[in-house]
C-alpha positions as CSV (number, residue, x, y, z in Angstrom):
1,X,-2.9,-18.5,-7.2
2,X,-3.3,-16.8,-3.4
3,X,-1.0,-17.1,-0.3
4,X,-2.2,-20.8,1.8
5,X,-2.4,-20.1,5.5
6,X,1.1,-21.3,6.2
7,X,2.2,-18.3,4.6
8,X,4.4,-15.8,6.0
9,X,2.6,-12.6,7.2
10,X,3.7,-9.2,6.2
11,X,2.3,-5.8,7.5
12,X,2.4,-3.4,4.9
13,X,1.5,0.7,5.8
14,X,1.5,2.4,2.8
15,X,0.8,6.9,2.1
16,X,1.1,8.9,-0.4
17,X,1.8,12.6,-1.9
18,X,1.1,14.9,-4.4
19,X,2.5,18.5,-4.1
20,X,-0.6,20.7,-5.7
21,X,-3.0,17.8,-5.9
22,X,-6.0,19.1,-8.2
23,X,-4.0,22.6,-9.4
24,X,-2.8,23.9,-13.0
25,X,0.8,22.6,-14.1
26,X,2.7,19.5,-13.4
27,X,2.2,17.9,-9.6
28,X,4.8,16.2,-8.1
29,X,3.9,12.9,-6.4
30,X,5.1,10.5,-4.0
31,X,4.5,7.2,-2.4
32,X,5.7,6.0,1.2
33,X,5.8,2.1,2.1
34,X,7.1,0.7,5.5
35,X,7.3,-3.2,5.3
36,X,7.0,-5.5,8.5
37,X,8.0,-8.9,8.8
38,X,9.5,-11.5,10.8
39,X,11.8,-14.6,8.9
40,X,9.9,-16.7,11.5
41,X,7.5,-16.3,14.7
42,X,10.4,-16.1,17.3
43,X,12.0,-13.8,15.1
44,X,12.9,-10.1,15.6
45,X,10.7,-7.8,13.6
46,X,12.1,-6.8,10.2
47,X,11.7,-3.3,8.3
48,X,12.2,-2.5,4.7
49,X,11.2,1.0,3.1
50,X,10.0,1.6,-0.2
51,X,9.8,4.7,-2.2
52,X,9.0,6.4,-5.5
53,X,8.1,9.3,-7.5
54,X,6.1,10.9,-10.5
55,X,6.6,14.5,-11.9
56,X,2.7,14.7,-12.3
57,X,0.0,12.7,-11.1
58,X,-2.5,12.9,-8.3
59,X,-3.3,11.5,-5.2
60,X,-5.6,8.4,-6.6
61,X,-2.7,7.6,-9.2
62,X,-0.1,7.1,-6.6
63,X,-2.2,5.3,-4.0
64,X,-3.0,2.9,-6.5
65,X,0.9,2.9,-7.5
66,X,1.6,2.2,-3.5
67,X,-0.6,-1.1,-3.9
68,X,1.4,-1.7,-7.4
69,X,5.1,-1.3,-5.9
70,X,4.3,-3.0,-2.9
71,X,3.1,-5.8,-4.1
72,X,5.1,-6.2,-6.9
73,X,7.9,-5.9,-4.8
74,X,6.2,-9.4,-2.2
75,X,6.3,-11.1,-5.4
76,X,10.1,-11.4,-6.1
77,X,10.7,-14.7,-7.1
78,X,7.4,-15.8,-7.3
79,X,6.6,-15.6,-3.4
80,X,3.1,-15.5,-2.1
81,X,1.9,-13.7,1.6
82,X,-0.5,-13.3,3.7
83,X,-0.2,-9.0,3.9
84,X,-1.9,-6.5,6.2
85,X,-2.4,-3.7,4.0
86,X,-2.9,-0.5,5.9
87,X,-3.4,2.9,4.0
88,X,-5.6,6.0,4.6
89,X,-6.8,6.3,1.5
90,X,-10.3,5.3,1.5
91,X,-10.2,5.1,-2.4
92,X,-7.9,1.9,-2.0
93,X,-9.6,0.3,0.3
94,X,-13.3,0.7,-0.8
95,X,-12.2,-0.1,-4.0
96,X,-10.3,-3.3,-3.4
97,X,-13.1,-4.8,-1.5
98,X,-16.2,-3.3,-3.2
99,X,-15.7,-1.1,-6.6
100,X,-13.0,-3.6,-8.3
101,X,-15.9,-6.4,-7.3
102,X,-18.9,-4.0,-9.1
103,X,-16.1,-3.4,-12.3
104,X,-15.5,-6.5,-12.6
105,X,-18.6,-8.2,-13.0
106,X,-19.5,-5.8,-15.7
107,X,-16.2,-6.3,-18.1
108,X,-14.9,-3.8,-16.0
109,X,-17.0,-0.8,-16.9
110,X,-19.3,0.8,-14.4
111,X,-22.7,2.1,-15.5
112,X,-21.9,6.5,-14.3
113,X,-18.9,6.2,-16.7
114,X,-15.5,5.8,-17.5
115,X,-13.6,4.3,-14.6
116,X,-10.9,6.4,-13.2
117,X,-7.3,5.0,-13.6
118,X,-8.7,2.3,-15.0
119,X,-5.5,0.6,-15.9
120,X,-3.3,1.1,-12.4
121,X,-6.6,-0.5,-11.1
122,X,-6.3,-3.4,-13.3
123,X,-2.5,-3.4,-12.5
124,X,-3.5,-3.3,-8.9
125,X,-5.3,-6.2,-8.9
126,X,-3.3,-8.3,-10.9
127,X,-0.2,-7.3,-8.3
128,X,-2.5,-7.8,-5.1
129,X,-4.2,-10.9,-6.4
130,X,-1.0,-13.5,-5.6
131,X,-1.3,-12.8,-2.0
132,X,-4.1,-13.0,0.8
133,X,-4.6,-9.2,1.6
134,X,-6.1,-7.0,4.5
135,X,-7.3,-4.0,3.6
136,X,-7.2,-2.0,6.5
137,X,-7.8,1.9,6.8
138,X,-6.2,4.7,9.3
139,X,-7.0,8.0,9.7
140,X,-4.1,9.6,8.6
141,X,-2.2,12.5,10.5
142,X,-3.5,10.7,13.4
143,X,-0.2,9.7,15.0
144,X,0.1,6.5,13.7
145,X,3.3,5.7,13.9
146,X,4.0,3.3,11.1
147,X,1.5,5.8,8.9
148,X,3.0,9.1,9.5
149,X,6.5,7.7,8.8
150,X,5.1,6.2,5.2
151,X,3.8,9.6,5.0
152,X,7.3,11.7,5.5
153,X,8.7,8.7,3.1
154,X,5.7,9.7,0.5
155,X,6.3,14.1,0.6
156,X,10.3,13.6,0.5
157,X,9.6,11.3,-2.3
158,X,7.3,14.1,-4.2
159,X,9.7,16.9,-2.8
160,X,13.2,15.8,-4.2
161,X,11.8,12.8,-7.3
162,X,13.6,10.1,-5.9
163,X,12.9,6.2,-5.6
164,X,14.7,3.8,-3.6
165,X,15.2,1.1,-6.4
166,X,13.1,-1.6,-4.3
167,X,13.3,-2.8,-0.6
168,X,15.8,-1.1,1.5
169,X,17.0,-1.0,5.3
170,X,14.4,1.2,6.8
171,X,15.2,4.1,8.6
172,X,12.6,3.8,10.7
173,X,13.4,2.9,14.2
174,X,16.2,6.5,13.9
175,X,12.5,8.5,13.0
176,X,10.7,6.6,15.7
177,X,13.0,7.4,18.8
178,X,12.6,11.4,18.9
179,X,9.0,10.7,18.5
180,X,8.4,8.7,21.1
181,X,9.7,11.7,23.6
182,X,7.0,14.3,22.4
183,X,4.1,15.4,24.5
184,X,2.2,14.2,22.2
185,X,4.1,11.0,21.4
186,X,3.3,8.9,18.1
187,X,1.3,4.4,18.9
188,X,3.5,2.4,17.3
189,X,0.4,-0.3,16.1
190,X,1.8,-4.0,17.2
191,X,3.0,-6.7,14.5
192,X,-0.4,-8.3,13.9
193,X,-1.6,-11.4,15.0
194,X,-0.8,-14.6,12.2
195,X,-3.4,-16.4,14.5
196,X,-6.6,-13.9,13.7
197,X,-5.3,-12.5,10.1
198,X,-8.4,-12.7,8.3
199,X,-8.2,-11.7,4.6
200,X,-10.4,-9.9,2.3
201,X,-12.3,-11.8,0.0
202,X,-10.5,-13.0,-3.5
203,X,-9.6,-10.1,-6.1
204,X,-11.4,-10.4,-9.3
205,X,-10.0,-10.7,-12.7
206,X,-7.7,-7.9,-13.3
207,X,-8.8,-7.9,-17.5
208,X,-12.3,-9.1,-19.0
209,X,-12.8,-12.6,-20.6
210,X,-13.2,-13.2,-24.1
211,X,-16.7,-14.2,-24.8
């Protein structure tokens, strides 16, 4: 089951962490979500954060964690979305529209090897695949607004191993203000457009049929 086009729309900007990605010893990881929505078109804009930790991971395990939360989080109470899912994590969103695809089709195996993270994948797709999703890439540290915050959100996370439980208040529009004076102030990106939202095409399967 997806989202219909009378769906709400919900802009999701997700980042994450990992403190010594790729080094010997335990990593600490994080990931950062900032939620967008309105309760209706005339509506002021709405923020919720999201956050969560691992002790040791990497970079591709939480950015596929970030898709997992978020989405999983959507779902409460069975509700479908259209979502904007903006990352800069080119392994998210390459995979969602093409790898996942490729897997797939091949009982989920690819033909160089094992598939990394196989399993948060498969989780991935089975949390994404109840809504109509975007997936949109940024180029991170790029002062993005709604990015660099998910970011700070994603290294405190990693830094002090803390989750926020689910949706919260955001603290966003406090981080925001200061940033907006700088020389080199941060684009807050616009609520995007119910009218144009396109989505990606239909996720795939998340497990292999049963001959």
């Amino acid at each position: 089951m997806t989202a219909s086009r009378d769906a709400g729309l919900v802009a999701i900007y997700a980042d994450e962490s990992c403190l010594g990605n790729g080094r010997e010893g335990d990593n600490p990881g994080g990931v950062g979500v900032l939620v967008e929505f309105r309760q209706r078109e005339d509506a002021p804009l709405v923020r919720r954060d999201l956050w969560i930790s691992e002790r040791a991971t990497t970079n591709n395990r939480m950015a596929l964690r970030s898709v997992i939360e978020s989405m999983t989080a959507l779902s409460r109470k069975g509700r479908r979305f259209r979502v904007s899912f903006c990352t800069d994590s080119r392994y998210i969103v390459d995979g969602m529209e093409k790898w996942v695809h490729d897997w797939a089709k091949r009982g989920w195996t690819r033909k160089s090897g094992p598939i990394e993270n196989l399993e948060l994948w498969r989780q991935a797709v089975e949390a994404a695949a109840a809504h109509a999703v975007c997936w949109r890439w940024v180029r991170g540290h790029a002062g993005h607004a709604q990015n660099e915050y998910a970011n700070d959100l994603a290294v405190r996370a990693a830094g002090d191993q803390s989750s926020s439980g689910g949706l919260v208040d955001s603290g966003f529009d406090a981080w925001l203000a200061p940033r907006l004076e700088k020389s080199k102030p941060v684009t807050l990106e616009p609520f995007p457009d119910p009218a144009t939202f396109r989505a990606s095409r239909a996720l795939p399967t998340a497990h292999p049929t049963s001959p």
